[in-house]
N, C-alpha and C positions, 0 to 999 in steps of 0.2 A: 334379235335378242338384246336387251337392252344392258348399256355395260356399266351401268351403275347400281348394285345391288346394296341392301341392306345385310350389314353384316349378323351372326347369327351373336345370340348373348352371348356364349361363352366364348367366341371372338374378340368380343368386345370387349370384353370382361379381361382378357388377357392382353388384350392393347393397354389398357386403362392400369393394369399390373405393372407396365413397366414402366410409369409414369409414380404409383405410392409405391411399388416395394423395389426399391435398387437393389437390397440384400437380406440378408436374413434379418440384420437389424432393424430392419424395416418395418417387417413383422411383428417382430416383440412392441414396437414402438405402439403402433396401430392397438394391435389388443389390448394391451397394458394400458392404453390411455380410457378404451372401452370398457374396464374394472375399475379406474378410477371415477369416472365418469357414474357407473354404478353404484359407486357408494361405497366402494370395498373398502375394507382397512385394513386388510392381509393380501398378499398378491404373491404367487411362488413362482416364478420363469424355472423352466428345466429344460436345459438344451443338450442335445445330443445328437448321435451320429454326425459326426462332422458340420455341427450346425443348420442342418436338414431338419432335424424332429426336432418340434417347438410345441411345450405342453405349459400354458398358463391357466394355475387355476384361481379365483376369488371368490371371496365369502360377501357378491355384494348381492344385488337385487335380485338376480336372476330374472329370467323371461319365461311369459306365458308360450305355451306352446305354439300359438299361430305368430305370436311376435319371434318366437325361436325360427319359424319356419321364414318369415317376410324377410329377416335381418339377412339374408343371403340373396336375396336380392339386388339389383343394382336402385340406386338411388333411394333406398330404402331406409329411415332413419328417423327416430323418436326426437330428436332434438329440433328440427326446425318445421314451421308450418308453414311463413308468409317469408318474404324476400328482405320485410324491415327486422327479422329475428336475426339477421348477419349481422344487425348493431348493436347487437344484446345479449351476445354469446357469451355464455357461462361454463360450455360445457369445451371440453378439449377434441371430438369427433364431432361431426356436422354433415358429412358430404354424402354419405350413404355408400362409400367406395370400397372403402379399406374390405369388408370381411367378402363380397363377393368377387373382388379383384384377386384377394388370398387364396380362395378356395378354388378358381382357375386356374392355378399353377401349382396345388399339393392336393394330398389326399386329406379331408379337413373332418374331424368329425366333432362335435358342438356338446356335451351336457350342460343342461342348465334347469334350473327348479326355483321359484319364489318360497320364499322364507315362510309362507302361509301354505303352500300347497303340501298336498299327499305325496305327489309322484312330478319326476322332473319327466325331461323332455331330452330323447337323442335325436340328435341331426346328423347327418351323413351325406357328405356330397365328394363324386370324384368324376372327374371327364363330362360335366355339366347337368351329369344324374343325383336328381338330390331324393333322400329318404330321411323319415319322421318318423319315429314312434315313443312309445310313453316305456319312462326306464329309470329303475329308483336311485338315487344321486342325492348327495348332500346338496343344501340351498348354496347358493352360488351359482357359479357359471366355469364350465374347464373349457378350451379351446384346445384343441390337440392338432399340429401339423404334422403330416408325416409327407419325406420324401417331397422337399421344396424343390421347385422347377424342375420336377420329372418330366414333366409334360414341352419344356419350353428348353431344351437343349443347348441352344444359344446361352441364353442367361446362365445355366448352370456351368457353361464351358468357362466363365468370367469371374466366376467366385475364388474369391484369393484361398490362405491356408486355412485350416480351421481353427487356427491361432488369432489369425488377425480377426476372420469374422467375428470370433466372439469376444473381441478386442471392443469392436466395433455394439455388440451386443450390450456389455458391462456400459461401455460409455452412455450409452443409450438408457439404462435403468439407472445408471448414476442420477444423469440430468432429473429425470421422472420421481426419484426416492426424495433427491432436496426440493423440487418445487413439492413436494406434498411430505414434509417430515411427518403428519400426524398417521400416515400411513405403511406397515410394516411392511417390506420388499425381502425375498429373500430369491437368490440367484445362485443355481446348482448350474455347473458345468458337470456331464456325466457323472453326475450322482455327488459330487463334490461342492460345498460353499464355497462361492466367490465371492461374494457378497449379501450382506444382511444388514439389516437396518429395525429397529427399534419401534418405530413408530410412535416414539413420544412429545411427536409436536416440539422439538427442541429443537432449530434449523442450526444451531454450531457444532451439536451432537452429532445429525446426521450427517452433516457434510464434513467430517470424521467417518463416522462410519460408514459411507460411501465410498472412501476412499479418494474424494476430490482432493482432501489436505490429509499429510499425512497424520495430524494432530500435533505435531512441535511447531508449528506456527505460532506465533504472537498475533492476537486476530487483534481487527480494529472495529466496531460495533455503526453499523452505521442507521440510524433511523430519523428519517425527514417526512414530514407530510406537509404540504404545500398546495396553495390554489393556481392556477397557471388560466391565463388568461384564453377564452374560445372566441374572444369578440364578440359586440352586438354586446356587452356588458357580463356576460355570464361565465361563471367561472365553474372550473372542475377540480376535483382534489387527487393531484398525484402525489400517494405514498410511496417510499424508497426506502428499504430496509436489505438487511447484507450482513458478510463480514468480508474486509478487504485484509491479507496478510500484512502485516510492518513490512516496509521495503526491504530489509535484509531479505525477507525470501520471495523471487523472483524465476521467471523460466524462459525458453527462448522461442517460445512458441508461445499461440493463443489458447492454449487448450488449458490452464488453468482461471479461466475465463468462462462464468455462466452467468448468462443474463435471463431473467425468468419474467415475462410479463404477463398479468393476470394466470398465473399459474401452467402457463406454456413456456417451456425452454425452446428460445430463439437467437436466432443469429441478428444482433440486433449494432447498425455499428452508431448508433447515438449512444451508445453504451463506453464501446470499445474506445469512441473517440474525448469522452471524458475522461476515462481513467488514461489512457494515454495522455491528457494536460495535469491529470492530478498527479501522475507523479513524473511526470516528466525531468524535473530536479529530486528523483529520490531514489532512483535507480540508472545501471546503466543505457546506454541510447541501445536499440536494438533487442532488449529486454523487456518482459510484461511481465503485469504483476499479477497475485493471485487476486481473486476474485469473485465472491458470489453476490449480484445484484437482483433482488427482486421488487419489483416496479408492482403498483396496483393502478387503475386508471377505470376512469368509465371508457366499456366497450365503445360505447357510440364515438370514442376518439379514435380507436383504433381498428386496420382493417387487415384482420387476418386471412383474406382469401384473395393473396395473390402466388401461391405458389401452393403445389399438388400434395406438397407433404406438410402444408404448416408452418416451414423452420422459418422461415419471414413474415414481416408486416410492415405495415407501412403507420404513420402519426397522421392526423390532422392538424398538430400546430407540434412539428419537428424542432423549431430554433427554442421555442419556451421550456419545451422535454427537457432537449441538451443542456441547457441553460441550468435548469432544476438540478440536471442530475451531477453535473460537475461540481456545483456549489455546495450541494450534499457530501459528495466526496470530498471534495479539498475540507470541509469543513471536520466531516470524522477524522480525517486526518493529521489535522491539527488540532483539535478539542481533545483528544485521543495524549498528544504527548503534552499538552497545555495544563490537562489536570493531573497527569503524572509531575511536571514539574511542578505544580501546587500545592500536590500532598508533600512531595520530598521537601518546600519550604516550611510548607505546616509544620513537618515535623520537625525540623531544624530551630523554627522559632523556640516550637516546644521545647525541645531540648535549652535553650539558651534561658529560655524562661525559667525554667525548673532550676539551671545552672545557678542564675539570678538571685533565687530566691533561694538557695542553698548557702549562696556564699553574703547572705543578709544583705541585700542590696535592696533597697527599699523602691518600689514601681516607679516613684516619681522620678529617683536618681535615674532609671532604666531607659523611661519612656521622656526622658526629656529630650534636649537638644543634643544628646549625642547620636551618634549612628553605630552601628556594630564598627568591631576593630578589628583590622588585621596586621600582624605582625609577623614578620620575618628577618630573622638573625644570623648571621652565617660566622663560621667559626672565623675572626681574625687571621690574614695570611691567606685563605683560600679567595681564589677568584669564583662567579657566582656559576661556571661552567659544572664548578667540582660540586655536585649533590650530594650527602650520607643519608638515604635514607634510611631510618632504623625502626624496628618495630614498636618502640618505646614512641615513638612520637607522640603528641598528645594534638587533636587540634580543635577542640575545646578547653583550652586550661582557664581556670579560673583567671579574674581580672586583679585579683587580691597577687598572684606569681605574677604576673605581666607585665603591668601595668609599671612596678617599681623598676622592671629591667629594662624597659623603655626606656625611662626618665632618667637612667642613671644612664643610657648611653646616647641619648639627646643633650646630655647637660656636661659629657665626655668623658664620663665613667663607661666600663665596659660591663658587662655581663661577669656572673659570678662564676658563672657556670654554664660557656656556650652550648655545651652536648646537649645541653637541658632547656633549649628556649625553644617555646611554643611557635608555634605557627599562627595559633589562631589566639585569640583571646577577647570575651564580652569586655562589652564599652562601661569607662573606668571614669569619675568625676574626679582627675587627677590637677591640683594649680600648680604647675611648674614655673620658676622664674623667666625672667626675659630673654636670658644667654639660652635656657633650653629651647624657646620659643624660637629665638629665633635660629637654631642649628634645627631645629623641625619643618621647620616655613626654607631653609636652604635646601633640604633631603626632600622636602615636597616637591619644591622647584625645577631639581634634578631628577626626580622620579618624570613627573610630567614630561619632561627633557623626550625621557627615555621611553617612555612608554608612549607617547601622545595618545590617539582615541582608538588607535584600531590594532595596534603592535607594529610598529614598523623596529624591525628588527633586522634590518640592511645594513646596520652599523657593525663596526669589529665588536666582536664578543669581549674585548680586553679594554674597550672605549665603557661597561657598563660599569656599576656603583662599585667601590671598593667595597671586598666582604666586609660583613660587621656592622655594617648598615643598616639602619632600621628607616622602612618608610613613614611618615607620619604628615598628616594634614593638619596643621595649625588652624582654629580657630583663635578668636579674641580671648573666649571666658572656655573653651571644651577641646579636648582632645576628640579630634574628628578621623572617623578614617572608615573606609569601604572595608564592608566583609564580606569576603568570599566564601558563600555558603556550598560546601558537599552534601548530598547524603551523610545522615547520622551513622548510617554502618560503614562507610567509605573508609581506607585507609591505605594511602597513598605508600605503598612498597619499593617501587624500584624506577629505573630512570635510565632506559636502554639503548645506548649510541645515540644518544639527543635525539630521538626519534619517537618511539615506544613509551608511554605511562605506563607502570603497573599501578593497579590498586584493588588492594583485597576488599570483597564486600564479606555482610552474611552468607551468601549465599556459593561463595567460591571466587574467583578470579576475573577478572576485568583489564586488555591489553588495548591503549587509545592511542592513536596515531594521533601526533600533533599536529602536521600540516591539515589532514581532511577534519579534523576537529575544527583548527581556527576557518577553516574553507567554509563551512558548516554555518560555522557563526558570522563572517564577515557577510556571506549570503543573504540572510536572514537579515541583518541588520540594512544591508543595500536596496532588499525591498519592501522593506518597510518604507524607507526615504522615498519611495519612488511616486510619483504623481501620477508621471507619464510613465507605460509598460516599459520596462527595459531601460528608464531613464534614472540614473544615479543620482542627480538634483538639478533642477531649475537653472545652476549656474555654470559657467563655463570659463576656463581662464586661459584667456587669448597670452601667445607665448610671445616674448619678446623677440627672439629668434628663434625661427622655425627648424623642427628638429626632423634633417634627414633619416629616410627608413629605406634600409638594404632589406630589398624585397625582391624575392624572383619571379617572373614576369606571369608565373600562373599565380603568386598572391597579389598582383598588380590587377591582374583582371579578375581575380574577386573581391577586392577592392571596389573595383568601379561598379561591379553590378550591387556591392552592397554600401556603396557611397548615401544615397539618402537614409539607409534606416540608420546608419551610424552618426548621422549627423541629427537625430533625432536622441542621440544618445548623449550628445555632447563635442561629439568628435568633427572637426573639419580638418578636412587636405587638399593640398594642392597639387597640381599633377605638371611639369614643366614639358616643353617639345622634344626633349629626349627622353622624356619615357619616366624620369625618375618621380619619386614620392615625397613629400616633406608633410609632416604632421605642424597645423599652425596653429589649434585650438582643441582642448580636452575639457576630459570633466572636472570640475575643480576637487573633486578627490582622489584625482590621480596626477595633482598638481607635484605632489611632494613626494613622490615614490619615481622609480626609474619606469617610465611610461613607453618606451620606445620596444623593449623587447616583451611588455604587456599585449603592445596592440599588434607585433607580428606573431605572436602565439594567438590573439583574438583571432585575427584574417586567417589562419592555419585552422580554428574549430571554424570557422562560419561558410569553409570551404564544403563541410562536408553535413551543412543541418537543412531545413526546409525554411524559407524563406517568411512564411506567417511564425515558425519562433526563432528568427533572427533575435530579438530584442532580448527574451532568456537565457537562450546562449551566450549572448554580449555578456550578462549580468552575471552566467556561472562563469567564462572566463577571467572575466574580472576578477574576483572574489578569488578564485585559484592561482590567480598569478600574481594577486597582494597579501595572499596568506603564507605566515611566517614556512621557510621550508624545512625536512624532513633534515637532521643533522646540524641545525643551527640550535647552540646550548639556550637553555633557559635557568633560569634562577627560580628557586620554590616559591617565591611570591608569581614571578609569570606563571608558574605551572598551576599554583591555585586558580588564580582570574582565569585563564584557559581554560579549565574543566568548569569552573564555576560560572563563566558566561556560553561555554558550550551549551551544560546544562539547562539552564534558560532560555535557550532557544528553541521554538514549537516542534520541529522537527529536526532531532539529534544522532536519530540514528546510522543517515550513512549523510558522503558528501550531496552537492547537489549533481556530480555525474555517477553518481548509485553508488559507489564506494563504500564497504560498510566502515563507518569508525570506530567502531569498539568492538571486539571478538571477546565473549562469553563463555565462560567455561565454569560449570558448578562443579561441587565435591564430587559428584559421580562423575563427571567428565575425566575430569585430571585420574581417578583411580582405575576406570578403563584404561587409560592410556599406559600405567604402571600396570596393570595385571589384564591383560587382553585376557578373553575369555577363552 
């Protein structure tokens, strides 16, 4: 007797089951894609019994009755003919597996009817007995399972609670409802909505009403189409469209993570690994962001059949993808907060303009050689630690009040009336004598002193300007001076243990953290300078005497294994035969700041990152250990330039280690918090 037999179909058929269906969600997966597929544009999942009975039905093509009878077949399937249609698949099922795989492990009975015909068609198949007969039905197609892996004991003994399966089910119709928003899903847990969807072709709507995002997100719009090179000269067009949440909202897991290509949701990690570089400085380490990416590509790049259920693929030109799609991302990212700060200039000009031309100031005076002004006054007697911020402030005032309280305290007269000087004030064609000239070009000088380019703010709090001080840029023939523009609704309220901004919008309340503010902007500003990755500038300043660094002997050997990328940064050391460290050369912008306990906090983060973003982390350390810190006072002119160059920067809303820097609070916010419901 020979001991190699052929096994019987429904065998095989049940081998083959435990390879497409690992769970119930498996199922719904398979049919549901087989409706879409059809053309459907309503689709109802109804699950029950402990996730055992699975009844989908759709309003798409339906099947003739001998195609009702074949589709229970193995390798039985309307979608392919020839081997080259693998490079040109359009449709989401291909294999011919899924419905006779399912129907070897449950009792499976089939209606279905075309939209032209008289009468549908019943299928019925249980224990590898299948029947057909003709039975009136709406057009469409219902699938009905009852009693999943009765037959197959094992697998049923493996199925979690019937919480989690249809945990597992929901996820699964989620992924399915956003790659197809123009089609309506609705999902009944015993007889109950858990989900439903619209079907109005909206993809930020439905991935809302999916329940992917809860809807308080702040989304970022991402849409790119691009050529990507296939060699041999010819090129293909991949589109990239999505919405990525703002980094404030973030998870710790990858599950707020969908990547959809050619309308199949996949595990794709050319995906996962760009947006892990896109926000790598916008959130914290160990955290993902939210995410819906849907990619389009011609088939013949990609190949979806190397895995039993679909959920993988492979690229034809993988590095050009990635490439595309990280540049896509970083770029909605930054265009995203780029024209938020454009409008909020727009409209500040505006305002200044309208101001302008209210207080008769004729365009040419406006638009000459002057620059916007800013000005700040502090009551005589107070140091610039002590703030009053009051609600009367004005920080638009006319140049007509301004301008004379300047001049009168440039020239040694005081203000008439401290409580009452502006902060801000449009640029004023004011000819002041040579004695006010030059006490302005002294207040310049000392300002610059104090502030240099980036705030170093190391100095004693009681070494800054006497109050009553007005900053002012002398020029020859104009009164010159930097404005520091807010939002037109802005209104700088409160000033909390030198740490905390309040400022009231429209819209409600606004609390800014000064260090991850200026961390924010020195960031931005460091890589912009950069040529080379992770490199602060081109120069380096060799020290005169090398400055020992008390290091303990596990930052001593991370140190050495990350000795060349730091010296691509700027940094060299020297290492003597007892073991010690001395730093001999740095970046020239960390010439002038205390650099010693900079770069034992550097070797302390670069202990614990991956060695390809060495060079970013150098740049967020840096940035964080040169930014003024949390309890060091500021004077209202600092406080302006700090929110006013925050602002300006592409990406404002948390540090570069995910930290958010401003906590939002609208009118309804603050009156929950007074009347809980």
């Amino acid at each position: 007797m020979p001991k190699v037999l052929v096994l019987p179909d429904h065998i095989a058929s049940q081998i083959a089951a435990g390879e497409v269906v690992e769970r119930p969600a498996s199922v719904v997966k398979e049919l549901v894609e087989n409706s879409v597929d059809a053309g459907a544009t309503e689709i109802e999942i109804a699950i029950s019994h402990d996730c055992r009975d699975i009844r989908i039905a759709d309003n798409g093509y339906g099947m003739e009755p001998e195609d009702a009878v074949l589709a229970f077949q193995r390798h039985a399937t309307s979608k392919l003919r020839t081997a080259e249609d693998l490079w040109s698949l359009n449709t989401l099922g291909f294999r011919g597996e899924a419905i006779p795989s399912i129907a070897s492990i449950s009792k499976f009975i089939c209606y279905t009817r075309t939209h032209d015909a008289a009468v549908g068609t019943r299928v019925e198949t249980a224990d590898g007995q299948l029947k057909a007969v003709e039975v009136g039905c709406a057009p469409g197609t219902v699938m009905e399972i009852q009693d999943l892996f009765y037959n197959t004991p094992a697998r049923l003994k493996f199925m979690k609670k019937a919480a989690t399966e249809f945990g597992h089910i929901e996820e699964t119709v989620q992924s399915l409802a956003i790659s197809y928003p123009q089609v309506a899903f609705t999902l009944l847990n015993n007889g109950d909505v858990a989900l439903r969807t619209s079907g109005q072709n909206d993809l930020a709507r439905t991935i809302v009403e999916a329940k992917f995002f809860t809807g308080k997100e702040r989304l970022v719009e991402v849409v790119h189409g691009t050529d990507i090179s296939t060699g041999g000269g010819a090129e293909k067009i991949l589109q990239i469209k999505g919405y990525l949440a703002k980094p404030t909202h973030f998870r710790g897991d990858r599950k707020g993570i969908l990547t959809i290509v050619n309308g199949r949701a996949v595990r794709c990690p050319l995906t996962l690994k760009a947006l892990d570089y896109a926000f790598s400085d916008l959130i914290p380490r160990g955290r993902y962001p939210l995410a819906v990416v849907v990619l389009e590509i011609d088939p013949g790049q990609v190949d979806v059949n190397i895995h039993p259920t679909k959920k993988e693929l492979k690229y034809s030109h993988g590095n050009e993808i990635y490439l595309t799609i990280q540049r896509a991302l970083g770029r909605a990212l930054r265009e995203e907060s780029m024209a938020a700060a454009q409008a909020a200039r727009a409209e500040h000009a505006r305002l200044i303009a309208q101001e302008s031309q209210n207080s008769n100031l004729s365009a040419e005076a406006y638009n000459g050689s002057f620059n916007s002004v800013a000005f700040v006054q502090e009551t005589a007697g107070q140091s610039t630690e002590q703030i009053s911020f009051r609600d009367s402030l004005n920080y638009q005032t006319s140049a007509k009040e301004a301008i004379p309280q300047a001049y009168s305290a440039a020239s040694g007269g005081g203000p008439e009336s401290p409580h009452s000087t502006p902060m801000h004030a449009s640029a004023y064609n004011y000819n002041y004598d040579s004695d006010a000239q030059s006490t302005a070009q002294r207040q310049y000088a000392l300002e610059k002193e104090i502030e240099k380019e980036l705030f170093d703010y190391s100095a004693d709090p009681k070494t800054l300007p006497e109050a009553g001080q007005i900053f002012l840029q002398a020029t020859e023939n104009s009164l010159e001076t930097e404005f520091y523009s807010l939002p037109a609704d802005w209104k700088i309220v409160g000033y909390l243990h030198n740490t905390y901004i309040f400022v009231e919008t429209a819209t409600g309340l606004e609390i800014i953290e000064q260090h991850i503010a200026h961390e924010r902007t020195l960031y931005e500003r460091l890589l912009a300078k950069q040529t080379t990755a992770g490199r602060i500038s081109d120069n380096s300043q060799k020290l005169i005497v090398s400055a020992p660094l008390s290091l303990s002997p596990e930052q001593i050997e991370t140190l050495r294994l990350s000795q060349n990328a730091l010296a691509t940064l700027g940094f060299v050391f020297e290492f003597d035969a007892a073991g010690n460290v001395s730093v001999t050369e740095i970046p020239l912008e960390l010439a002038s700041v205390n650099y010693a306990p900079v770069i034992q906090k550097l070797i302390d983060d670069l202990a614990t990152v991956d060695a390809t973003n060495l060079e970013l982390e150098a740049t967020k350390s840096i940035a964080c250990q040169s930014a003024i810190k949390n309890g060091m006072p500021l004077g209202q002119r600092d406080i302006l330039k700090l929110l006013s160059d925050w602002l300006k920067t592409e990406r404002n809303d948390t540090c570069p280690h995910g930290r958010p820097v401003r906590l939002k609070f609208s009118m309804d916010d603050l009156f929950q918090m007074f009347h809980p419901a």
